[in-house]
Backbone as JSON, one array per atom type, in Angstrom:
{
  "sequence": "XXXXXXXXXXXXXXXXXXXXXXXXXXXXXXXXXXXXXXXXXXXXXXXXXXXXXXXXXXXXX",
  "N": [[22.6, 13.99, 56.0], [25.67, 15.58, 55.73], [28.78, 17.28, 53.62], [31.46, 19.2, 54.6], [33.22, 21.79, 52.68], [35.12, 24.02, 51.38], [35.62, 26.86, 49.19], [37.91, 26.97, 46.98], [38.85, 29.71, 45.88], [37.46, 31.88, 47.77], [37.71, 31.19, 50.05], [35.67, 30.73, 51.81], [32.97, 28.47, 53.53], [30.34, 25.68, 52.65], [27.77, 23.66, 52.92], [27.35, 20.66, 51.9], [24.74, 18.37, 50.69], [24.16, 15.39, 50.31], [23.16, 13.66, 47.23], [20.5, 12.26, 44.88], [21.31, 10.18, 42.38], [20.22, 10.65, 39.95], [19.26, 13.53, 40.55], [22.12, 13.94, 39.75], [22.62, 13.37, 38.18], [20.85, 14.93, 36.11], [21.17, 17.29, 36.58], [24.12, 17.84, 35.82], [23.72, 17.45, 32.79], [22.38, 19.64, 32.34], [24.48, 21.42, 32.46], [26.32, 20.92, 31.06], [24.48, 21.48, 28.8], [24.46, 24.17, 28.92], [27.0, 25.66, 28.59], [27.91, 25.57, 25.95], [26.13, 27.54, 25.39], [27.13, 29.92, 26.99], [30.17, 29.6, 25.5], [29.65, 31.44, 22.88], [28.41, 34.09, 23.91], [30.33, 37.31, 24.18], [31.29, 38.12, 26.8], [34.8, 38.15, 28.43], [36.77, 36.03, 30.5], [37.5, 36.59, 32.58], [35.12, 37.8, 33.46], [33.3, 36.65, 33.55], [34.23, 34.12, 35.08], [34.02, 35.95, 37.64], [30.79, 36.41, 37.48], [30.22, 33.8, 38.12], [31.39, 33.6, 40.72], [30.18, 35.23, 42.13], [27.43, 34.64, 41.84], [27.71, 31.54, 43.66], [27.38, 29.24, 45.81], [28.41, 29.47, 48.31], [28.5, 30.06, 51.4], [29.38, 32.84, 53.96], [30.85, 32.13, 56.95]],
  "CA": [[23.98, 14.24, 56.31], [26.13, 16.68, 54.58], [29.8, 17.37, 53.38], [31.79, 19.91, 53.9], [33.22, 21.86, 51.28], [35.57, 24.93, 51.21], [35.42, 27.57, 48.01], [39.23, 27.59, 46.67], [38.82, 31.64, 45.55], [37.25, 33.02, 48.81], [37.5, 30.42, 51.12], [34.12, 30.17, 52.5], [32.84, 26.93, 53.61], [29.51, 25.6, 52.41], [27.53, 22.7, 53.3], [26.95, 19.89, 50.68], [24.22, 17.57, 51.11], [24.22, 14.07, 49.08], [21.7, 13.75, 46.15], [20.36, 11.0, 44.75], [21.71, 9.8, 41.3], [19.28, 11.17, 38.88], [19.01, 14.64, 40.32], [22.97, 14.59, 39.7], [22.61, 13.58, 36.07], [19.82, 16.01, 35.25], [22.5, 18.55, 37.21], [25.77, 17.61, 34.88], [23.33, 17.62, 31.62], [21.71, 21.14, 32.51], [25.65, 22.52, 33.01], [26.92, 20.75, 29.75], [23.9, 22.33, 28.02], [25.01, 25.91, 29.27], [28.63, 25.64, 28.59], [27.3, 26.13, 24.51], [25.87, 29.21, 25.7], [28.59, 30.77, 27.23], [31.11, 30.17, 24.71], [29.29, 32.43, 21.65], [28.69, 35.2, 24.34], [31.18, 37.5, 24.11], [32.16, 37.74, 27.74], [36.09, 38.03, 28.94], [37.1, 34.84, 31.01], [37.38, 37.09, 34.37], [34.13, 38.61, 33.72], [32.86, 35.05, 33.42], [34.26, 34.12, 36.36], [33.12, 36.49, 38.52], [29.74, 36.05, 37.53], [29.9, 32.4, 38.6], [31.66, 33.45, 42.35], [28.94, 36.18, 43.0], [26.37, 33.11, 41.75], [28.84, 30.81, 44.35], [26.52, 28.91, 46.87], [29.21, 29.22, 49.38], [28.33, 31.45, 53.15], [30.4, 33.27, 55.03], [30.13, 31.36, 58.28]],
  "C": [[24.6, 15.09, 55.21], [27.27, 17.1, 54.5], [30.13, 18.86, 53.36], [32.67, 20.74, 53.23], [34.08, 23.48, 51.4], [35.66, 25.94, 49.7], [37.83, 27.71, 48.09], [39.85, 28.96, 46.76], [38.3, 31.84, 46.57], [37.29, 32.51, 50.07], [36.48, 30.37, 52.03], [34.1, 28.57, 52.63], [31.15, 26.99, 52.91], [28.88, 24.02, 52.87], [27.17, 21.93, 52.04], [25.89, 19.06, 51.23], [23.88, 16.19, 49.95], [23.04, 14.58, 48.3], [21.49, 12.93, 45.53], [20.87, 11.27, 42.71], [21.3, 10.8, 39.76], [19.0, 12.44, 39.11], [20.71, 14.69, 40.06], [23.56, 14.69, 37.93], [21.89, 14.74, 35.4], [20.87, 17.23, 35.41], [23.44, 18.64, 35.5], [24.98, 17.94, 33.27], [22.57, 19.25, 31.23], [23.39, 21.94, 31.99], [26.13, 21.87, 31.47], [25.87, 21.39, 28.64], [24.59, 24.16, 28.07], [26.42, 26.2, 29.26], [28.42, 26.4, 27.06], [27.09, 27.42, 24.52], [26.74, 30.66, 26.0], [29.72, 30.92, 26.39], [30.66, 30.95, 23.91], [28.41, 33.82, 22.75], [29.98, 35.62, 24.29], [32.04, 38.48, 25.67], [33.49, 37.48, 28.28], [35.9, 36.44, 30.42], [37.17, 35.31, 32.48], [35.98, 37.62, 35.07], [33.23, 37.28, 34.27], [33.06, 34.3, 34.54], [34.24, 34.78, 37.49], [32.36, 36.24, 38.82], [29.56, 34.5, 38.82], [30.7, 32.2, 40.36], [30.55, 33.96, 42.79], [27.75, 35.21, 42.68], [26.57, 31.31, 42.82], [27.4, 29.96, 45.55], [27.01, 28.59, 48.12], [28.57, 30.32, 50.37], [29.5, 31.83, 53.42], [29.92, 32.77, 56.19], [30.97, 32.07, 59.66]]
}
């Protein structure tokens, strides 16, 4: 079964599908590793978010 899930910025929808516990920890500890990363690039905050819409796992449906 699967949730779903509108994008704020482009309004796409996307489908979510549950996940069990432990792939959502490994998730959250992957993304708090890579947060480090991103701040000491020197990257603008729009450029930055771009990246991460055109990386977006939302469809156009």
């Amino acid at each position: 079964m699967g949730k779903l899930e509108r994008c704020p910025f482009c309004g796409k929808w996307s489908i979510l599908a549950a996940q069990p516990l432990s792939i959502l920890r490994a998730a959250e500890a992957a993304e708090l590793d890579g947060e480090g990363e991103e701040m000491t690039s020197k990257e603008s905050e729009e450029e930055r978010l771009r990246k991460k819409l055109d990386e977006s796992r939302f469809l156009e449906l």
